[in-house]
N, CA, C and O atoms as a DFTB+ gen file, in Angstrom:
508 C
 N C O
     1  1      87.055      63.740      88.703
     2  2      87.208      64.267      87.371
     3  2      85.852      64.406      86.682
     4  3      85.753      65.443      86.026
     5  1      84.722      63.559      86.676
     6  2      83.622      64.046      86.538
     7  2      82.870      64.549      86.361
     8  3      82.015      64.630      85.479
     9  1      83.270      65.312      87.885
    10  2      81.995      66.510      88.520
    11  2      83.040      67.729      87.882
    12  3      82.473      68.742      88.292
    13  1      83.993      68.100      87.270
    14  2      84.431      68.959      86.552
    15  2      84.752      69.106      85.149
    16  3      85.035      70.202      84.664
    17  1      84.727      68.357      84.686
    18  2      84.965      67.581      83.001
    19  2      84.018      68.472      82.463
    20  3      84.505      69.583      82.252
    21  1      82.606      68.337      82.115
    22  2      81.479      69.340      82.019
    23  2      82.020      70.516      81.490
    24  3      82.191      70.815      80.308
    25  1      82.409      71.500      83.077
    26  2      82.110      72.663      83.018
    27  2      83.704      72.714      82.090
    28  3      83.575      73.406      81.080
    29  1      85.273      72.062      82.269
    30  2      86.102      72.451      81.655
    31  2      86.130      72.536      80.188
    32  3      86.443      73.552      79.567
    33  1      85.741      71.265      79.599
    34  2      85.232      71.094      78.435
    35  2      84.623      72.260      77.824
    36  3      85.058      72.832      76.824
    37  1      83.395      72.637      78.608
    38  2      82.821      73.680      78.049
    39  2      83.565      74.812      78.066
    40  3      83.442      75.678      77.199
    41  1      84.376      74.894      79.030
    42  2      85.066      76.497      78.712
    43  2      86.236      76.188      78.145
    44  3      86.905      77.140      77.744
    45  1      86.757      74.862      77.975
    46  2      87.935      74.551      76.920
    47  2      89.105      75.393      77.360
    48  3      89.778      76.173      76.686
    49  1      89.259      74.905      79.297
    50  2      90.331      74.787      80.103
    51  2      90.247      74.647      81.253
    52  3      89.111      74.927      81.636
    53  1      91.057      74.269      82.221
    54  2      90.788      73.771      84.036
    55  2      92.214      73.111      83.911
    56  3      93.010      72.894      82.997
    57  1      92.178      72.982      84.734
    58  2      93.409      72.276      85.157
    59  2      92.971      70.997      86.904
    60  3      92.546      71.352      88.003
    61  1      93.271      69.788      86.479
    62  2      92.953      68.774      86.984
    63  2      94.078      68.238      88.130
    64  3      94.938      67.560      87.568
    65  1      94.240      68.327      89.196
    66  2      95.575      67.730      89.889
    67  2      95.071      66.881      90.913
    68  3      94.333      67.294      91.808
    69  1      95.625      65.173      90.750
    70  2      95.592      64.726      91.703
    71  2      97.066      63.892      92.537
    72  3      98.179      63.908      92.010
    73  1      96.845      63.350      93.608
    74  2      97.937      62.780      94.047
    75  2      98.180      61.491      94.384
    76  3      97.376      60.705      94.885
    77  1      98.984      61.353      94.178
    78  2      99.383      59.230      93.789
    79  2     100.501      59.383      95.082
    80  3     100.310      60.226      95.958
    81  1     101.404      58.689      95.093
    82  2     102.420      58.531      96.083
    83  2     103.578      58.182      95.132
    84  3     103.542      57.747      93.981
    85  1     104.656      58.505      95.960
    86  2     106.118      58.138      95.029
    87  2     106.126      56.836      94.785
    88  3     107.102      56.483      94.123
    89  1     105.413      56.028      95.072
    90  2     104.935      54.417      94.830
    91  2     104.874      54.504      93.359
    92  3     105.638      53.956      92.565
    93  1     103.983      55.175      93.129
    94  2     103.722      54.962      91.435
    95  2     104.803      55.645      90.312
    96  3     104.501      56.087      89.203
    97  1     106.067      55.600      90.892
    98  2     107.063      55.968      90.190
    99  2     107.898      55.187      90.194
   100  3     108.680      55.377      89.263
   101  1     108.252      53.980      91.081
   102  2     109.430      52.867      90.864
   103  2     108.667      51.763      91.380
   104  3     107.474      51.853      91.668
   105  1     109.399      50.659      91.501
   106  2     108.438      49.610      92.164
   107  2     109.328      49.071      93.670
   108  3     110.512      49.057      94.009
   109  1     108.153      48.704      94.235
   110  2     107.872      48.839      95.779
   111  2     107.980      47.066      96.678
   112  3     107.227      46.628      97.547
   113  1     108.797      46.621      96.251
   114  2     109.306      45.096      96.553
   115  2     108.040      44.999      98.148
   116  3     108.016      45.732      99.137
   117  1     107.202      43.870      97.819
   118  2     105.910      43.876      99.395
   119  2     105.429      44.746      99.521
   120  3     104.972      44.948     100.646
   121  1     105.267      45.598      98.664
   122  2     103.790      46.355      98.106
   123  2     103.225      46.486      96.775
   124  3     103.052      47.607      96.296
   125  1     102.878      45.271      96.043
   126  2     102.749      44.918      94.710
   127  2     101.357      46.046      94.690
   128  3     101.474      47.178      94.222
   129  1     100.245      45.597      95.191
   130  2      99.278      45.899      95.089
   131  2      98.694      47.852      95.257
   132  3      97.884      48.626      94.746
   133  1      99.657      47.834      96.210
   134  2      99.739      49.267      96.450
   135  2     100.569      50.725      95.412
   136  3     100.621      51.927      95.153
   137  1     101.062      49.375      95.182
   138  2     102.427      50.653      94.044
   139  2     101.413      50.332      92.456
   140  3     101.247      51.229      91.629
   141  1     100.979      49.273      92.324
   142  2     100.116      49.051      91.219
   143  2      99.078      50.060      91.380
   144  3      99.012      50.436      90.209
   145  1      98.247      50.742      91.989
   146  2      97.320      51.262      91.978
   147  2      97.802      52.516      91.534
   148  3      97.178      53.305      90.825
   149  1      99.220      52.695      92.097
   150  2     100.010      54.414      92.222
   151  2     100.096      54.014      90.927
   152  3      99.268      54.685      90.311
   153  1     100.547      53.422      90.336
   154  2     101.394      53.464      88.820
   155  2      99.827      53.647      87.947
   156  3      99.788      54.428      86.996
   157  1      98.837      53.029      88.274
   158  2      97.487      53.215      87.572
   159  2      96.833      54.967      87.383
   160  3      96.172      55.480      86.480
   161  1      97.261      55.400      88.399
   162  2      96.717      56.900      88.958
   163  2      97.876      57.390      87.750
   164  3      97.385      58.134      86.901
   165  1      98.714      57.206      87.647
   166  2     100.055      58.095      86.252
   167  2      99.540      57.870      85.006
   168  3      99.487      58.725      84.122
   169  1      99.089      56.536      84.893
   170  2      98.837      56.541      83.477
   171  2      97.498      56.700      83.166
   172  3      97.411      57.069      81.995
   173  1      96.798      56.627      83.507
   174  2      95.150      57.103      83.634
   175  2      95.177      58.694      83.392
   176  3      94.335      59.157      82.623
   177  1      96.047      59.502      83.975
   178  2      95.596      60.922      83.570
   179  2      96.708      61.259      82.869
   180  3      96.512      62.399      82.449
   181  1      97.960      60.797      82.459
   182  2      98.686      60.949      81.027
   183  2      97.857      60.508      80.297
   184  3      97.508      61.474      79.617
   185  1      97.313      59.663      79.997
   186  2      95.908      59.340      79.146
   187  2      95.334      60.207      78.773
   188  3      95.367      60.719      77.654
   189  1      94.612      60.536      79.850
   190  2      93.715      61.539      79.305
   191  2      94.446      62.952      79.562
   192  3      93.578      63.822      79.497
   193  1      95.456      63.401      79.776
   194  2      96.207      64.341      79.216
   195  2      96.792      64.283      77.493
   196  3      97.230      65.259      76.885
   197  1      96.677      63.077      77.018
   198  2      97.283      63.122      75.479
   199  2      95.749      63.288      74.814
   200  3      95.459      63.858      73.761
   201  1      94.715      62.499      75.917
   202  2      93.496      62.959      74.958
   203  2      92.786      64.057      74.909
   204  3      92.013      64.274      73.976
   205  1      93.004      65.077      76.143
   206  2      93.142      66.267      76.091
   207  2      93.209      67.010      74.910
   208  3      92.277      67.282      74.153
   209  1      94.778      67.418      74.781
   210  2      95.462      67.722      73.410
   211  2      95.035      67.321      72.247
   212  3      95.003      68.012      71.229
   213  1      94.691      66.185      72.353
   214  2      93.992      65.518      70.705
   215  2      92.820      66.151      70.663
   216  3      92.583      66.547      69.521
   217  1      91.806      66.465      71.609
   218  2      90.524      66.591      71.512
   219  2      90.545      68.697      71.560
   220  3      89.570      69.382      71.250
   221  1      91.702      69.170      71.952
   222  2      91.855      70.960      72.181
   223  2      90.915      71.039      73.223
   224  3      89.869      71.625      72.945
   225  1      91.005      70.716      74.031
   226  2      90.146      71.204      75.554
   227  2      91.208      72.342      76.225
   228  3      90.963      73.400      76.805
   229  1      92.203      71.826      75.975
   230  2      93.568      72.565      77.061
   231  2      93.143      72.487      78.556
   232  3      93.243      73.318      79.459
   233  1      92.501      70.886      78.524
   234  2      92.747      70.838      80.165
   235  2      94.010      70.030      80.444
   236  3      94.468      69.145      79.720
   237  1      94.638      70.589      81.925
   238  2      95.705      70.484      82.260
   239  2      95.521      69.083      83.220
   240  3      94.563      68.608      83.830
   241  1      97.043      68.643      83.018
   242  2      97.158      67.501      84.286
   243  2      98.039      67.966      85.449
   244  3      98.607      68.987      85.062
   245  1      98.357      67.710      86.541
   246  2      99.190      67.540      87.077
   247  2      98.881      66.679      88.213
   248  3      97.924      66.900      88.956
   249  1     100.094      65.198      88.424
   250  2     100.220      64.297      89.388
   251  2     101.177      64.881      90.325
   252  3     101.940      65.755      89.913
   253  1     101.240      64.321      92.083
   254  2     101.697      64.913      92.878
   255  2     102.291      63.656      93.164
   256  3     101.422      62.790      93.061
   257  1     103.485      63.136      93.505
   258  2     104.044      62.001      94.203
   259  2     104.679      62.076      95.334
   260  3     105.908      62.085      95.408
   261  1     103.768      62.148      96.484
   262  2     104.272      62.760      97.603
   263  2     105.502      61.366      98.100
   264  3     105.739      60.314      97.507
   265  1     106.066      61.890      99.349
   266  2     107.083      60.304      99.989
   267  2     106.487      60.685     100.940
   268  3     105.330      61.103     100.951
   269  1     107.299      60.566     101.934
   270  2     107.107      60.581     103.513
   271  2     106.591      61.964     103.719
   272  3     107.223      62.952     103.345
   273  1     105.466      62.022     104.301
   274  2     104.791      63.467     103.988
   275  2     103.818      63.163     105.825
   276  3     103.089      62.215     106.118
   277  1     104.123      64.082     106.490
   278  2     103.589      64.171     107.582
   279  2     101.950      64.297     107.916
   280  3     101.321      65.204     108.462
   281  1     101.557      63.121     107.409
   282  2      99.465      62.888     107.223
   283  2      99.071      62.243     108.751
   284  3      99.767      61.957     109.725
   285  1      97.671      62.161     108.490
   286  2      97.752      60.566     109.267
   287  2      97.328      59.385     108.313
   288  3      96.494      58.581     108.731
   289  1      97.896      59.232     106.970
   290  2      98.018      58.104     106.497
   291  2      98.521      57.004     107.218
   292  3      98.100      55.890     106.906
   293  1      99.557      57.139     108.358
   294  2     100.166      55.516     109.249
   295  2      99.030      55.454     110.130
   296  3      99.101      54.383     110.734
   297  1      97.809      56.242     110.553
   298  2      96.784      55.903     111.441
   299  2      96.168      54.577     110.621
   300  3      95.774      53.685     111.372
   301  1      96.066      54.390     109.555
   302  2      95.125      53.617     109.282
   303  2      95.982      52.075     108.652
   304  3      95.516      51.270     107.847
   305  1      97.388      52.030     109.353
   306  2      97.749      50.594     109.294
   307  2      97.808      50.257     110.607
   308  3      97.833      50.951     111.623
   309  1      97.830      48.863     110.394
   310  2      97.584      48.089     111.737
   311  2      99.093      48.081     112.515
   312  3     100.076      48.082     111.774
   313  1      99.325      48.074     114.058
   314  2      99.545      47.798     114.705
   315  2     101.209      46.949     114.332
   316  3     100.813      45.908     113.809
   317  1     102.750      46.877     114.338
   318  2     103.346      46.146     114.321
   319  2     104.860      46.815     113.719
   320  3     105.037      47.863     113.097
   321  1     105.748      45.881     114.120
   322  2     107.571      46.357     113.870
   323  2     107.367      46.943     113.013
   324  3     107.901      48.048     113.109
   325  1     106.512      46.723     111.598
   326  2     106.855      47.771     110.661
   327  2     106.826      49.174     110.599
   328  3     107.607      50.073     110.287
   329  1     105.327      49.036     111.118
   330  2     104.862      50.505     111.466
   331  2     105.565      51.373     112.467
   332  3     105.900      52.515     112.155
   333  1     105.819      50.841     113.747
   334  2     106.708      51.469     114.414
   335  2     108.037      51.953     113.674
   336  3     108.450      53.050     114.052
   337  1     108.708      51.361     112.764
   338  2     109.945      51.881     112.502
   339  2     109.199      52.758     111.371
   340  3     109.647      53.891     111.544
   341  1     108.384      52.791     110.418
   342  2     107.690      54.010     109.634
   343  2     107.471      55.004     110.482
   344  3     107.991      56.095     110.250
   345  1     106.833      54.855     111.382
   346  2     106.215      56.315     111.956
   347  2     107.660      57.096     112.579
   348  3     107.743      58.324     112.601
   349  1     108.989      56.014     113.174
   350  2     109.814      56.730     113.589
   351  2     110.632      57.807     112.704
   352  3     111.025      58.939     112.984
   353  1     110.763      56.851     111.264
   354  2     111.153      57.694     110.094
   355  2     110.378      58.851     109.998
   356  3     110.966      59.914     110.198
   357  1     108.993      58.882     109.692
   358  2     108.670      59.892     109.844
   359  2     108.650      61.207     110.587
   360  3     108.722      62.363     110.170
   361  1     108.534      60.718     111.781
   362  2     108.632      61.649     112.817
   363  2     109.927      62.303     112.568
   364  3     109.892      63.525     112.706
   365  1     111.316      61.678     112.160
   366  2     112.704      62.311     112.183
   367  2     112.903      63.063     110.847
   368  3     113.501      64.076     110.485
   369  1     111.907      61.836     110.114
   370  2     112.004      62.777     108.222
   371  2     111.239      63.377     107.356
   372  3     111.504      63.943     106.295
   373  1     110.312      63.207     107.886
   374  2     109.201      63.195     106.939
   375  2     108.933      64.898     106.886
   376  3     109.404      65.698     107.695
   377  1     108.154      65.195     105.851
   378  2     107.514      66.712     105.453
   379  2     106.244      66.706     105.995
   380  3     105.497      65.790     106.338
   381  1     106.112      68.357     106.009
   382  2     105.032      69.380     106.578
   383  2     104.313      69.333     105.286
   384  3     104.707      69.839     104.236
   385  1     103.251      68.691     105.469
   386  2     102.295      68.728     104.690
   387  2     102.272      70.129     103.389
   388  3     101.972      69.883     102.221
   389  1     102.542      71.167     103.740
   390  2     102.638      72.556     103.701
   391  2     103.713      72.254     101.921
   392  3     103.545      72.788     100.825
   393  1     104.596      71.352     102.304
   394  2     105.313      70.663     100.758
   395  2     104.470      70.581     100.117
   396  3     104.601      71.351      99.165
   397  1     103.018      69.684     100.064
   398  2     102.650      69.173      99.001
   399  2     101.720      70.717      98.249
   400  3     101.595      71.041      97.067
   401  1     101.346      71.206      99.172
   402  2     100.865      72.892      98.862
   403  2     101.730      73.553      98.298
   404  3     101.220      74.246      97.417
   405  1     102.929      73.689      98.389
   406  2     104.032      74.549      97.706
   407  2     103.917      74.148      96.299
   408  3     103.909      74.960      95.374
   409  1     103.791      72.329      96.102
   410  2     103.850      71.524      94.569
   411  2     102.702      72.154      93.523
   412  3     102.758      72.409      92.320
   413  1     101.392      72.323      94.749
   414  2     100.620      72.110      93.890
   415  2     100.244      73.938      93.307
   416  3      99.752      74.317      92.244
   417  1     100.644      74.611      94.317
   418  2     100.935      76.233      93.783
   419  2     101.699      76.381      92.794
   420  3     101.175      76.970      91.848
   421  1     103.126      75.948      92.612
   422  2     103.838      75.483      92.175
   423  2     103.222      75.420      90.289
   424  3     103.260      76.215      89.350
   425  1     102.660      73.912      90.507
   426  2     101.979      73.564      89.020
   427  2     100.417      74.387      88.583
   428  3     100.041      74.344      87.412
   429  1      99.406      75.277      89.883
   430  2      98.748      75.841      88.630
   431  2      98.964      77.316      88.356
   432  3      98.210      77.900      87.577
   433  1     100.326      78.175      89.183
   434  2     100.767      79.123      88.750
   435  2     101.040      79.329      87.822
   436  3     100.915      80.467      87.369
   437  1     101.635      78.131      86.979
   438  2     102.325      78.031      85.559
   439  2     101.226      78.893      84.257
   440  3     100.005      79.045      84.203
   441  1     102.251      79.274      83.421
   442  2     101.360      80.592      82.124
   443  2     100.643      79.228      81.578
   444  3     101.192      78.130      81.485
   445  1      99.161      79.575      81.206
   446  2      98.544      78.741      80.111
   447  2      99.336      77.264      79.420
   448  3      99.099      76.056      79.432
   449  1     100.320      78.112      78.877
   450  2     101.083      77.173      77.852
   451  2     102.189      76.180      78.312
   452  3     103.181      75.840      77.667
   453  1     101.734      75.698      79.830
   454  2     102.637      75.031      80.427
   455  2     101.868      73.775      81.272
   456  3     101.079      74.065      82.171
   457  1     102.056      72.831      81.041
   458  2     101.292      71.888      82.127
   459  2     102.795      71.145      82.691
   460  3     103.765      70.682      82.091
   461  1     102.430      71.299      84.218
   462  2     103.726      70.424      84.670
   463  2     103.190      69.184      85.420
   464  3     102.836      69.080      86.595
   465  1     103.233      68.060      84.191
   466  2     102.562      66.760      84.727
   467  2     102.964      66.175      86.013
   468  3     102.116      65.712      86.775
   469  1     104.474      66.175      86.347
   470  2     104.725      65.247      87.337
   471  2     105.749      65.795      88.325
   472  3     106.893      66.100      87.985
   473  1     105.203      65.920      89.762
   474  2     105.924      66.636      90.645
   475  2     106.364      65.278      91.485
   476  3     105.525      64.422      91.763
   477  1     107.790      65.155      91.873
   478  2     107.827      64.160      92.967
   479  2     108.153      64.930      94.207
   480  3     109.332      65.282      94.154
   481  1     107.592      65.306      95.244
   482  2     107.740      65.474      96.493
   483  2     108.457      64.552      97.603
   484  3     107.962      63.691      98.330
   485  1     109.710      64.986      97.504
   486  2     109.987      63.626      99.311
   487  2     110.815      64.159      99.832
   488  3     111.554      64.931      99.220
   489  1     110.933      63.921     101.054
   490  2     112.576      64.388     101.929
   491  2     113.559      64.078     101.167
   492  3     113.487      63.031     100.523
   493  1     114.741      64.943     101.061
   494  2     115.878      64.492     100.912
   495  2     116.462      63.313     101.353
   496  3     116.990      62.626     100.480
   497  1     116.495      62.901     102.531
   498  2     116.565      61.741     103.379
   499  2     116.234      60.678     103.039
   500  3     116.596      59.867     103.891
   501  1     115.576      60.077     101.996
   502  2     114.471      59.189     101.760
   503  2     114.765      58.688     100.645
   504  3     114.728      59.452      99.681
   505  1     115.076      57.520     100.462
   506  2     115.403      56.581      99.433
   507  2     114.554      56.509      98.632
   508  3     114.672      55.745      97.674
């Protein structure tokens, strides 16, 4: 947000989108730490989406809450029953990345006068 703040400011519009996980939308019983960070990523740029508006920049937010989304995010847990039964879910449920592209076309197609803060992305399948 930063390295673009600057130039939006100055032209007094951009539109900002990043992505959290459906974590940061309910809570995640043995993933305190992980769903805390997701829930931090929502309110950090509703934040500065209300301070946006207060300040007339008309920069836009939009959060992406992907679920089971076909990455290699499971490459980088370790080894064990859990993971094996995640990756199997996935493999049977999970989305084509190609979803979270549809979301995010989706939110900056929208006319000027529309910011669509919060997309949740997940399989149907998926609790």
């Amino acid at each position: 947000m930063a390295a673009v703040l600057p130039e939006f400011i100055a032209q007094k519009s951009g539109h900002i989108i990043v992505t959290s996980s459906v974590a940061g939308t309910k809570s995640v019983p043995g993933n305190a730490v992980y769903a805390g960070t997701k829930h931090f990523v929502r309110v950090m740029l509703d934040s500065f989406r209300t301070e946006s508006v207060l300040e007339g920049t008309n920069i836009r937010t939009t959060t992406i809450y992907p679920g089971a989304i076909k990455t290699e995010l499971l490459n980088s847990i370790a080894p064990s029953e859990t993971k094996s039964m995640v990756e199997e879910f996935y493999k049977n449920v999970g989305l084509e990345p190609e979803a979270i592209a549809n979301a995010v076309l989706y939110a900056v197609s929208q006319p000027d006068n529309i910011d669509v803060s919060d997309i949740v992305v997940r399989p149907s399948r998926e609790s």
